[in-house]
C-alpha positions as CSV (number, residue, x, y, z in Angstrom):
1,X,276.2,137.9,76.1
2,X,279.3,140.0,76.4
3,X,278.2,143.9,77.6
4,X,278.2,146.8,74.6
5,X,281.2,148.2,75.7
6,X,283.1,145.1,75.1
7,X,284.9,143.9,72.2
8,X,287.2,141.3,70.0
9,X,291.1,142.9,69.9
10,X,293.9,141.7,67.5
11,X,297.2,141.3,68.6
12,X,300.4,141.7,66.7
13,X,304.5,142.2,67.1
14,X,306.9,143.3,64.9
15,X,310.1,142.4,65.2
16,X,309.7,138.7,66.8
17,X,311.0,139.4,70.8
18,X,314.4,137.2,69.9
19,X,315.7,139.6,67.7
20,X,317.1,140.7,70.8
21,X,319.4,143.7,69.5
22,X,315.8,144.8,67.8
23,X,313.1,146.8,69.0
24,X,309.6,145.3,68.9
25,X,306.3,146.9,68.8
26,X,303.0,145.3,70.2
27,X,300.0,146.7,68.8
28,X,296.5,145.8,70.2
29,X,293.6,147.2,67.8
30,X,290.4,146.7,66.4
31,X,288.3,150.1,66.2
32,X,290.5,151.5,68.0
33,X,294.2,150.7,68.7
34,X,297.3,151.0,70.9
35,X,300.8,150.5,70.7
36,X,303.9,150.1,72.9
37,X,307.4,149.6,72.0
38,X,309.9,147.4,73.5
39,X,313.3,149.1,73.4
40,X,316.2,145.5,72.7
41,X,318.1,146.7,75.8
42,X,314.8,145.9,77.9
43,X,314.1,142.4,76.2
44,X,318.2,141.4,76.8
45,X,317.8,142.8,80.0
46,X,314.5,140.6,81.4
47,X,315.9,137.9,79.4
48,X,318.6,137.6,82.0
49,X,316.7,138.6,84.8
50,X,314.5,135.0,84.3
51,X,315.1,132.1,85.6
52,X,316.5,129.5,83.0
53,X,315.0,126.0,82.4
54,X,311.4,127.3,81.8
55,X,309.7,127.7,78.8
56,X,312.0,130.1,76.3
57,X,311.8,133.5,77.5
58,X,310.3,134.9,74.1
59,X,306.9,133.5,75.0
60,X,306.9,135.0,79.0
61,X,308.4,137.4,77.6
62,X,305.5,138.0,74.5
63,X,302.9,137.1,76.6
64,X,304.0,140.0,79.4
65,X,304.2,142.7,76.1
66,X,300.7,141.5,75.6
67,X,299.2,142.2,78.7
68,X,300.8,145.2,79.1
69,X,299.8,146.8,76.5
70,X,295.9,145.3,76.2
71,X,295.9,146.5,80.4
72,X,294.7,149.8,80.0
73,X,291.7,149.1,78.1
74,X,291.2,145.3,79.6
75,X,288.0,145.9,81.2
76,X,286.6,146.2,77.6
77,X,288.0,143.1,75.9
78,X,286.3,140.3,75.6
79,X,288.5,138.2,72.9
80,X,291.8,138.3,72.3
81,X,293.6,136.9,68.6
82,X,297.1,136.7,69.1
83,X,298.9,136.7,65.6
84,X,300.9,133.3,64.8
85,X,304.3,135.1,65.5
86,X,305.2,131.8,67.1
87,X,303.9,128.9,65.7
88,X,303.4,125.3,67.3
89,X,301.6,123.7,70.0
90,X,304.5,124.3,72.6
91,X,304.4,127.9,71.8
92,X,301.3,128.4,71.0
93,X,299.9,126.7,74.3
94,X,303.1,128.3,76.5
95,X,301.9,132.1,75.1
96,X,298.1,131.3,75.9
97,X,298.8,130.0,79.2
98,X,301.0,133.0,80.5
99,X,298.8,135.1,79.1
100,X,295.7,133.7,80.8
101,X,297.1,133.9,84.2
102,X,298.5,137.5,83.4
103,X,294.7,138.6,82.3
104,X,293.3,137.0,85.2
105,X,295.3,138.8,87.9
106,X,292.8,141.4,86.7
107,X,290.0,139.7,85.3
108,X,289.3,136.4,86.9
109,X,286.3,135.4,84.8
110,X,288.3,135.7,82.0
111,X,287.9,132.8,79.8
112,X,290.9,130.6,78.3
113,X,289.3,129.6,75.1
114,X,288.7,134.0,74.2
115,X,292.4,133.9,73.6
116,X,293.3,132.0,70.5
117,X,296.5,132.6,68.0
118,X,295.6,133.1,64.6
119,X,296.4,134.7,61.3
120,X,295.8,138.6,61.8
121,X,297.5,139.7,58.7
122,X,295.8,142.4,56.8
123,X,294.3,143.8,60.4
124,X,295.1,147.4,61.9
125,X,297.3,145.4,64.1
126,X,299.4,144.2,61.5
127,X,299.7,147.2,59.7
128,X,300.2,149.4,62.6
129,X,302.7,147.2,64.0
130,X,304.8,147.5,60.4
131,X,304.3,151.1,60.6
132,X,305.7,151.4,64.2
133,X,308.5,149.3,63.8
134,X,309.5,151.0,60.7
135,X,309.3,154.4,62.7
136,X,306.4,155.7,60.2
137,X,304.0,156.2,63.2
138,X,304.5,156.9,66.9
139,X,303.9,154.1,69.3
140,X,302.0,155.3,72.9
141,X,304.4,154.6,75.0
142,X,307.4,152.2,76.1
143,X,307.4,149.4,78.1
144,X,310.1,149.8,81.2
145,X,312.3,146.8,82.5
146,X,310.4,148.1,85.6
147,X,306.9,146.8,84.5
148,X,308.3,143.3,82.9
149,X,309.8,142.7,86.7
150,X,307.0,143.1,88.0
151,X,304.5,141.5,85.4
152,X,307.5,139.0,85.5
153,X,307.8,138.3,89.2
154,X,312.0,138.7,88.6
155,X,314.4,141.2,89.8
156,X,317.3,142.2,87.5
């Protein structure tokens, strides 16, 4: 049984990482949430930096967004829904398994099957993530090309 202080978070983007002359916002919520925006010149930019003929670089790329912004407050999450911003088993399995290594660097214990991709429209996620990306509320910060390296393992 999972300790009081931890909890289920819903994860969502707006603006789909691709859009690549777009900014995108990732919003992690449930009571409480937190959001970080992804400037375009930062996405074109790690895009390049990775090495091609992997998996397409939106899904590192998502899954390193993710864990960036759930890091602060990782210590308390215990489940993790990932909205169906990409659909299909490739992507679905590519996101989940970047993401799992990513959490574990921090949390070793942490489980594969608490991450699953699912629906989270009508969440504070979702409507925070609109909201953000429409510039109707602040994001908490900005994720640096800086952090993605490293996340990342690349150099620019």
């Amino acid at each position: 049984m999972p300790s009081p202080e931890q909890y289920s978070v819903f994860v969502d983007l707006s603006a789909k990482i691709e859009a690549w002359d777009s900014l995108s916002v990732v919003v992690v919520a449930n009571g409480h949430a937190y959001a970080l925006c992804l400037p375009a010149h930062v996405k074109t930019a790690i895009r390049n930096a990775l090495p091609a003929g992997q998996e397409p670089p939106q899904f590192a790329i998502f899954a390193a967004a993710i864990y960036l912004t759930m890091r602060p407050h990782l210590a308390q999450i215990k489940r993790v829904r990932v909205d169906m911003d990409y659909s299909g088993i490739v992507a679905e399995r590519a996101i989940r398994r970047r993401l799992l290594e990513l959490v574990r660097r921090d949390m070793p214990q942490f489980k594969g099957s608490n991450i699953r991709i699912e629906t989270v429209a009508g969440t504070r996620a979702d409507t925070m993530a609109r909201k953000c990306y429409r510039g109707k509320q602040a994001t908490d910060g900005e994720i640096t090309l800086a952090q993605l390296e490293d996340v990342l393992g690349v150099k620019g």
